[in-house]
C-alpha positions in Angstrom: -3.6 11.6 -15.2 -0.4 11.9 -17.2 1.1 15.1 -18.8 4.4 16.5 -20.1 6.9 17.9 -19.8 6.7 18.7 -16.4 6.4 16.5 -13.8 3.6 13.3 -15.2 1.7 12.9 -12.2 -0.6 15.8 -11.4 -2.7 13.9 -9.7 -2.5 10.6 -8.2 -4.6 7.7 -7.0 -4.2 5.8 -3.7 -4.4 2.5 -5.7 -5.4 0.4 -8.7 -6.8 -2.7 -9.3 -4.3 -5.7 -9.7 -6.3 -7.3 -12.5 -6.4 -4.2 -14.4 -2.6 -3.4 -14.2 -0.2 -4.5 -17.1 3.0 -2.9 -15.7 4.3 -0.5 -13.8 7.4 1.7 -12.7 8.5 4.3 -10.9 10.4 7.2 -12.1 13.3 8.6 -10.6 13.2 12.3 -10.0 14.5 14.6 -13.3 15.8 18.0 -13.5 12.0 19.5 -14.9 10.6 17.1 -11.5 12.1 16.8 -8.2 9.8 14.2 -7.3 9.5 10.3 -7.6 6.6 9.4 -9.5 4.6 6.0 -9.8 3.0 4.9 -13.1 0.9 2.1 -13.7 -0.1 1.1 -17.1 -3.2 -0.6 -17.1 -4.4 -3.7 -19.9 -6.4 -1.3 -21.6 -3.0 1.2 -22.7 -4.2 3.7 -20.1 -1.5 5.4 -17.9 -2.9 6.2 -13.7 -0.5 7.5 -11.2 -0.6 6.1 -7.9 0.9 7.8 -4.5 4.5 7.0 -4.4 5.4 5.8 -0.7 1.8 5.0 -0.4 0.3 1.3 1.0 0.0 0.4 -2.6 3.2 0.8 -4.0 4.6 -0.5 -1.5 2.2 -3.6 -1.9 3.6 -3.2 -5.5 7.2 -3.6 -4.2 6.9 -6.3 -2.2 5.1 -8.5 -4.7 8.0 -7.1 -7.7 10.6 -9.0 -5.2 
């Protein structure tokens, strides 16, 4: 689920389908969010957040390399 202009993630999923996923990026933290943050944009326009650090994003690292 993604909100503003707080922090975008206030909740987050452990991962996402890879067919699903158009892109994604992670956001540095920002003086209204001390936290990274991991958003995924999926084919169909909707925005998930997925557990920054988590198996998945780094999954999502690796493969961006």
């Amino acid at each position: 689920e993604v909100t503003s202009p707080r922090c975008k993630c206030v909740k987050t999923d452990s991962q996402v389908s890879l067919n699903l996923i158009s892109t994604w990026a992670p956001i540095e933290p920002r003086p209204y969010c001390n936290k990274v943050e991991v958003i995924v944009t999926l084919k169909d326009g909707r925005e998930v957040c997925i557990t920054p650090n988590g198996e998945f994003h780094r999954f999502l690292e690796k493969v961006r390399k």
